[in-house]
C-alpha positions in Angstrom: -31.8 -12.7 -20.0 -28.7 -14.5 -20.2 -26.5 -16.3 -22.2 -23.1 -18.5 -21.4 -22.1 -21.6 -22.4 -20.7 -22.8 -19.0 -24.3 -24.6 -17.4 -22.8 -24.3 -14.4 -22.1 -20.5 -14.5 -25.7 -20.2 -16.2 -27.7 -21.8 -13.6 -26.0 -20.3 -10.7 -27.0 -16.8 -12.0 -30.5 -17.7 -12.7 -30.9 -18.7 -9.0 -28.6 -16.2 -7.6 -31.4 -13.6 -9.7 -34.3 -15.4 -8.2 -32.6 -14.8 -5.2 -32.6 -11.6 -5.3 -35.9 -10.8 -6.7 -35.2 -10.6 -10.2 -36.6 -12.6 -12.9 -34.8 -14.0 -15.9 -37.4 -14.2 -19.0 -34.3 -16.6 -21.0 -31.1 -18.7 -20.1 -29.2 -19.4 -23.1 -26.2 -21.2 -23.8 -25.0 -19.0 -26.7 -24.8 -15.8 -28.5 -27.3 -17.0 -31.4 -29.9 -18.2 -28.9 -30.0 -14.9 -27.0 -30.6 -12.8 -30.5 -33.4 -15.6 -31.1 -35.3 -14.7 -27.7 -34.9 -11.5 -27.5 -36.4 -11.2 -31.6 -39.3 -13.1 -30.1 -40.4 -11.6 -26.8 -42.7 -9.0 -26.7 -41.7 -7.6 -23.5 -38.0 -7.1 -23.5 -36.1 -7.6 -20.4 -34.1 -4.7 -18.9 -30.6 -5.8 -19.4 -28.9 -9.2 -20.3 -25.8 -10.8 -18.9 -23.6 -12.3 -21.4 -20.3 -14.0 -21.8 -17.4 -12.4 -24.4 -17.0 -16.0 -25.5 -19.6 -18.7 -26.8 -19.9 -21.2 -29.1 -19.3 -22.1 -32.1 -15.7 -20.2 -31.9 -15.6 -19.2 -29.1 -13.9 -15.8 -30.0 -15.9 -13.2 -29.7 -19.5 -13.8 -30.2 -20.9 -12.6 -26.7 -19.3 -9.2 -27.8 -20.5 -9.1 -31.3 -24.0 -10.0 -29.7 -23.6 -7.2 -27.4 -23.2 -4.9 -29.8 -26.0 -5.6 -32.2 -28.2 -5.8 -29.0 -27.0 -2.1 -28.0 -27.7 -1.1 -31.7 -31.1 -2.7 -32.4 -32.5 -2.6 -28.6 -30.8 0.9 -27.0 -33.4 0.5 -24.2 -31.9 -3.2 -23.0 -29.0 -2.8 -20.5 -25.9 -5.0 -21.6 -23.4 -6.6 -19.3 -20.7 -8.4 -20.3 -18.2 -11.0 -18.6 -14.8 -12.2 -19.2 -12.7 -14.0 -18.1 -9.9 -12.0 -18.8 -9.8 -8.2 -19.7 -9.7 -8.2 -23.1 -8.4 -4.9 -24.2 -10.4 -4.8 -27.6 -13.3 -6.0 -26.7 -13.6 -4.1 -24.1 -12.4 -0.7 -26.4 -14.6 -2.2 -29.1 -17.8 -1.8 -26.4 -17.0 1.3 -25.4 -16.5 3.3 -28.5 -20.4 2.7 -29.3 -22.7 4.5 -26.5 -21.5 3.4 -22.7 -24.7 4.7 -21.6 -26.5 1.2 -20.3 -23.0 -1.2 -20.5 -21.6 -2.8 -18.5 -18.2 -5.1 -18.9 -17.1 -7.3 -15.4 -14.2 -9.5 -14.9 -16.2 -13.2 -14.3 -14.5 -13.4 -10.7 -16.8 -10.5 -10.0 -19.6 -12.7 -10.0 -18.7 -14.7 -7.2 -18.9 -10.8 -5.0 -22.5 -11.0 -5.3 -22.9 -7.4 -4.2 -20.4 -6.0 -6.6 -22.3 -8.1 -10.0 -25.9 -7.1 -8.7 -24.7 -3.4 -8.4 -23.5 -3.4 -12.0 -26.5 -5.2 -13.1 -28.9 -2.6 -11.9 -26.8 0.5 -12.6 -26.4 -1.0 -16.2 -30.0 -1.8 -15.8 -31.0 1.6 -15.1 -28.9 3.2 -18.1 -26.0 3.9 -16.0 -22.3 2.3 -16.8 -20.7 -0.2 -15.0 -16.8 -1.1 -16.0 -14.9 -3.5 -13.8 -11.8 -1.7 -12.0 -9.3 -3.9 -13.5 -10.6 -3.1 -17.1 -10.7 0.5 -16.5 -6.9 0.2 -15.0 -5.5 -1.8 -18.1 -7.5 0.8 -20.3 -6.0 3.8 -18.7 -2.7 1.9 -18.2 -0.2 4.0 -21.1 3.9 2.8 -22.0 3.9 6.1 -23.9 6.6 9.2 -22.9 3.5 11.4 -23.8 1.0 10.3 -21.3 -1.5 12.9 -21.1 -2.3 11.3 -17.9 0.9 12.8 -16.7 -0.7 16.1 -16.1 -2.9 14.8 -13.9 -2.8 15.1 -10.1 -3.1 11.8 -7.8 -6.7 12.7 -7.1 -7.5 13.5 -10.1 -6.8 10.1 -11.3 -8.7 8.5 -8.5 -11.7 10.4 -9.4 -10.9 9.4 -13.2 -10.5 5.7 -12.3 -14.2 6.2 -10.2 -15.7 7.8 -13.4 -14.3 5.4 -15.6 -16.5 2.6 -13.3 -19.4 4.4 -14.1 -19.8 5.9 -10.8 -22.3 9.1 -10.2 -20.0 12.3 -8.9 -22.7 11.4 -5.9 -21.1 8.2 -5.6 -17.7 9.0 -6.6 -17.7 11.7 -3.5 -18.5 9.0 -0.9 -16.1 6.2 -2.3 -13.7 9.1 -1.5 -14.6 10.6 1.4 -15.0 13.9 -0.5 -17.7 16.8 -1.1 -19.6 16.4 -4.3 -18.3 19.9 -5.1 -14.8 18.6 -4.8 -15.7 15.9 -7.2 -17.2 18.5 -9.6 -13.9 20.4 -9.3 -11.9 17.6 -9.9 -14.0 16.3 -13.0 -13.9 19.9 -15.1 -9.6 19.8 -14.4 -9.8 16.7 -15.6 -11.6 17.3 -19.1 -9.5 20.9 -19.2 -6.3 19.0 -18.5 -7.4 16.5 -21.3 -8.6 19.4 -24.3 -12.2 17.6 -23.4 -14.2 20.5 -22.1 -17.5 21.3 -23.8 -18.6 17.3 -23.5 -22.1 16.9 -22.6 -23.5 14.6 -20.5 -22.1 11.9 -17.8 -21.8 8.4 -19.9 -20.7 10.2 -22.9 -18.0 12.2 -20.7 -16.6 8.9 -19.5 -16.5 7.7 -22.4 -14.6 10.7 -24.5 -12.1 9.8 -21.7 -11.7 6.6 -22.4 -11.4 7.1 -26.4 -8.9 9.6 -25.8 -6.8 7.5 -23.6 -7.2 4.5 -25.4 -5.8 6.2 -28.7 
C-alpha cells in the first residue's frame, strides 16, 4: 500500500511496483486514508510506502501513521520517505522496534534499485535507513563523542549496520570476511558499554539510541 499526497509521485510508484512484479492492494493520498484501508482489508499487504508529510498539516502525519501501523500491525513492513532528513522523525521511528522500518531520502526513489531493495528488506522484517539519515544521526558536535573511540573501520561497519545491512552483506559492501565483520561488530558494542544486546535490528538500534542521546 501506499500513501502520498504528490499524484504524480503516487502513480509513478504504483507502476514502477507493477513493474516489478509487485502488487499494490491501495494508493492513497494521505495518512487517514491508509489507516482506513488497511482497517478494512482482510489480507494485509507486506509493507506500505509512505510520505513523512500529508495532508491536512502537512507536518508529520505520514510519521504518526507509521507508527500506529508498526504498533497495531507489527507484521506490515513500513517505509517511509522524506524529503529531507528529519532528525526527529527519523529518532522518533527508531526508538520503537526497527525490526521491519525503513526511512529513505525521496531522491532515493528515483535509484530504482536502491528503493526496491529497501522495500523488500523492510518487507522481509529486515531494516532499511537511507545513508544520509544514518550519517546526520551518527553526526555528534559533542567533546565527548563516544564515537571517538572508534577505529575508521569500525565506523564503516557501524555506518553499514546502521543501513540495516546483514554482517553477510556488510562483509561484501567492504570487501571483508564475515568474521572480520563479526570482529568489528562485538568492538564496537564493547567500545560503546553495549555488549549483552540481543539480536540484529535491536543491536542497531541500541546504537542508534545511544548515539542519538
Amino acid at each position: 500500500m501506499l500513501a502520498d499526497d504528490s499524484t504524480l509521485l503516487r502513480e509513478g510508484l504504483v507502476r514502477l511496483l507493477a513493474d516489478e512484479g509487485h502488487q499494490v492492494t491501495a494508493a492513497v493520498g494521505d495518512a487517514e486514508q491508509l489507516i482506513a484501508v488497511l482497517e478494512r482489508a482482510e489480507e494485509k499487504p507486506h509493507a506500505v510506502v509512505v510520505d513523512v508529510r500529508m495532508p491536512p498539516t502537512h507536518t508529520d502525519e505520514g510519521l504518526r501513521a507509521a507508527v500506529h501501523i508498526r504498533e497495531r500491525w507489527p507484521e506490515v513492513g513500513v517505509l517511509v520517505l522524506s524529503q529531507y532528513v528529519e532528525r526527529r522523525y527519523a529518532t522518533e521511528l527508531l526508538t520503537n522496534d526497527s525490526e521491519g522500518v525503513g526511512y529513505l531520502l525521496k531522491d532515493r526513489v528515483v535509484r530504482v534499485d536502491e528503493f526496491l531493495d529497501a522495500l523488500e528488506r523492510v518487507a522481509a522484517g529486515q531494516a532499511a535507513f537511507d545513508r544520509e539519515v544514518v550519517r546526520q544521526l551518527l553526526a555528534r558536535s559533542s567533546l565527548t563523542d563516544p564515537l571517538a573511540t572508534l577505529t575508521v573501520r569500525e565506523r564503516e561497519v557501524l555506518g553499514q549496520m546502521a543501513e540495516g545491512h546483514t554482517n553477510a552483506a556488510i562483509a561484501v559492501r567492504l570487501h571483508i570476511s564475515q568474521s572480520a565483520v563479526e570482529k568489528h561488530i562485538n568492538a564496537i558494542f564493547e567500545k560503546l558499554g553495549l555488549t549483552g544486546t540481543s539480536g540484529y535490528s535491536r543491536r542497531v538500534l541500541a546504537v542508534l539510541r545511544y548515539l542519538g542521546t
